[in-house]
BADOKOL-745991 format. One record per residue (C-alpha): chain; z, x, y. Coordinates in pm, 1 decimal. Each point is the difference from the previous one (the first is absolute). Layout:
N
   c         pz         px         py
   A          Z          X          Y
...
END
This chain:
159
   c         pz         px         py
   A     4438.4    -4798.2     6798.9
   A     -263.9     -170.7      196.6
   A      209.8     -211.2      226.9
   A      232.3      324.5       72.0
   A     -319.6      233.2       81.0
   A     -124.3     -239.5      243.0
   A      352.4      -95.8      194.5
   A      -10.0      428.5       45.0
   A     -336.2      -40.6      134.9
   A      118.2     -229.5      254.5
   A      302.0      115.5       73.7
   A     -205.8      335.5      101.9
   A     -254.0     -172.8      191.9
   A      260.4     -131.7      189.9
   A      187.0      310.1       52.8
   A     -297.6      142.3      111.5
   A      -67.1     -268.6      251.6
   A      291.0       31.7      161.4
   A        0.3      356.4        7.1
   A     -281.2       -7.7      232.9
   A       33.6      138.2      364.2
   A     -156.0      101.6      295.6
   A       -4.2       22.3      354.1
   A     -196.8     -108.0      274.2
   A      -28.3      384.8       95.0
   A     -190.5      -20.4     -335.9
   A     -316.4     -163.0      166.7
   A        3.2      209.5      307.8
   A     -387.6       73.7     -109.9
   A      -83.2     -334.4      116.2
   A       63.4      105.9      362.5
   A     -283.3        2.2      250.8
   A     -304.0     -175.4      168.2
   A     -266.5     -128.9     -272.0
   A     -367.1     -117.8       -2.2
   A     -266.6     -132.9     -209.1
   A     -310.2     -201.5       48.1
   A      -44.6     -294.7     -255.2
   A     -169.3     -314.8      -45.3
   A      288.9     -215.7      120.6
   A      -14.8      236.2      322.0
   A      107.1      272.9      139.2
   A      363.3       71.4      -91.8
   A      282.4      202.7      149.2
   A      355.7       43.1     -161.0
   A      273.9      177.7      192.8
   A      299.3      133.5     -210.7
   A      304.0      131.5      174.2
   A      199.7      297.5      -84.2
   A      364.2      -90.3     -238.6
   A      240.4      -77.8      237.9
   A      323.2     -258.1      -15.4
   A      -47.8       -6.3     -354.1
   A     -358.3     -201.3       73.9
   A     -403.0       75.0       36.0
   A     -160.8     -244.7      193.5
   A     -368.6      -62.8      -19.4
   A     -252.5     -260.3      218.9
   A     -341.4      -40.8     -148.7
   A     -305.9     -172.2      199.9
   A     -362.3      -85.0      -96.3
   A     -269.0      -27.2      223.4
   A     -352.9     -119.8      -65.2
   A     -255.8      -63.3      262.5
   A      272.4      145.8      298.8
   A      216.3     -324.3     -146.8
   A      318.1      -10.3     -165.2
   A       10.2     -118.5     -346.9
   A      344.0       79.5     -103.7
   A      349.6      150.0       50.2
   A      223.2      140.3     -248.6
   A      364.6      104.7       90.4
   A      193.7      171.7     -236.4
   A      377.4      165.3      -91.2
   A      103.3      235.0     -220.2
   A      433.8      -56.5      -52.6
   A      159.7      243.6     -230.8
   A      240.7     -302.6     -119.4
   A      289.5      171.7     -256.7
   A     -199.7      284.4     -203.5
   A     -350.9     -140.7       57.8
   A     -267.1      -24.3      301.9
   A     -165.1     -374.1       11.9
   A     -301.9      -95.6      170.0
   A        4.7     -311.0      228.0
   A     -336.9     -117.1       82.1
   A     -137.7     -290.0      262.1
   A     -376.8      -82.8       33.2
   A      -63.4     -191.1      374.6
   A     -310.5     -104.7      134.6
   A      -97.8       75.9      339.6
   A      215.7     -150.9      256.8
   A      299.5       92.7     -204.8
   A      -13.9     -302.9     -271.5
   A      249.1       96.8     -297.4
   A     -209.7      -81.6     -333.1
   A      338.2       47.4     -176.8
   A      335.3     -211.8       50.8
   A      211.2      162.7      276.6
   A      286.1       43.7     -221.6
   A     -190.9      153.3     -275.3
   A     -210.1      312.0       -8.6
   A     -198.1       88.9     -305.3
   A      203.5      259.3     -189.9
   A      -96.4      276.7     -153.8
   A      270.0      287.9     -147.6
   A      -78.9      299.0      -98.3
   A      -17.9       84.1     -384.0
   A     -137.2      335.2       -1.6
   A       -2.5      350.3      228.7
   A     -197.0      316.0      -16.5
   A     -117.4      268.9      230.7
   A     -197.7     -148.0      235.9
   A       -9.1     -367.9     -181.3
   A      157.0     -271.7      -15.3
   A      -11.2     -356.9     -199.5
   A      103.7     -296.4      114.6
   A        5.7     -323.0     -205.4
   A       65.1     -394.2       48.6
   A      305.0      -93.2     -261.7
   A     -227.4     -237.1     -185.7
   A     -235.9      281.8      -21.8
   A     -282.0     -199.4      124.0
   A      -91.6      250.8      258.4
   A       25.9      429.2       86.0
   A      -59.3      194.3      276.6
   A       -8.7      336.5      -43.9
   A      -18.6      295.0      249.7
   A     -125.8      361.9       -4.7
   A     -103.5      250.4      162.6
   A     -302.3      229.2     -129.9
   A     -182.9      282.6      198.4
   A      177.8     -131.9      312.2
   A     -100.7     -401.9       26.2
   A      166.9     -274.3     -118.0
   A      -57.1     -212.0     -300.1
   A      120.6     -300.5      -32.6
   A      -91.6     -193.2     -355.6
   A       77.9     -402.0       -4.4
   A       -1.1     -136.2     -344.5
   A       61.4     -335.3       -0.5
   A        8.5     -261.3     -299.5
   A     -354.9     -267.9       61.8
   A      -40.5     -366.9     -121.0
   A      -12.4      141.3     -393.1
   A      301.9      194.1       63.9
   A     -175.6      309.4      -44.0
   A       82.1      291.2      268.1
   A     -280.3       80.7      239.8
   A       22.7      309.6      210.8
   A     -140.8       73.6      342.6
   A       -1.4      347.8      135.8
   A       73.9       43.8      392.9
   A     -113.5      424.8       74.9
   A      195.8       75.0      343.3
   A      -75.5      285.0      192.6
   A      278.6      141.3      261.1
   A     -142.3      -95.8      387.1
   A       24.3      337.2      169.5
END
């Protein structure tokens, strides 16, 4: 009885993984010019509108009118999901990841005005929303004890 309640419980699970969808017009929230002052520097992230079934983003932080770091990242809707291709470069335009491999992100879950992304070993999630008109973006990411530890990034929209 046991062995035949749980193969129903994963048979659903699956189901219900696959059944997942969504589309990059999904995450059209994300769109627009954002700002925030932090400790690493002063940031700006830049999200295009949906278009060729893609959002683009660049990221840049600047501390003491010097660049720290680029980010440069892709949304693809690939079959019935939207994954997030990420690439970190120092300045001067020095990959820190392999050229042939982005870090990865899909995403596993939609709602108005947020969305979750997730590595597939689950070591890492970025998560976006919008409240009152900024931009949150939440990073929880697994430390040295394998526990998750959470940063908060509070964008406002540059006007």
């Amino acid at each position: 009885m046991k062995t035949k309640l749980l193969v129903l419980l994963l048979l659903s699970f699956n189901t219900y993984a696959q059944e997942f969808k969504a589309s990059i017009n999904d995450l059209a929230f994300m769109s627009g010019t954002w700002v925030m002052k932090h400790e690493w520097g002063d940031m700006e992230e830049f999200w295009g509108p949906p278009m060729g079934n893609s959002l683009i983003s660049s990221y840049r932080c600047v501390k003491d009118g010097k660049v720290v770091f680029y980010e440069f990242v892709v949304i693809e809707q690939i079959d019935d999901i939207p994954i997030m291709k990420l690439r970190h470069f120092n300045p001067g335009s020095i990959g820190w990841e392999d050229k042939n491999s982005p870090l990865e992100y899909p995403l596993v879950s939609i709602s108005k005005n947020k969305a979750v992304f997730e590595a597939k070993d689950k070591s890492l999630r970025l998560i976006y929303q919008l409240t009152n008109e900024n931009l949150e973006v939440i990073l929880e990411e697994k430390n040295k004890n394998n526990e998750m530890e959470k940063m908060i990034f509070a964008y406002k929209r540059k006007i």
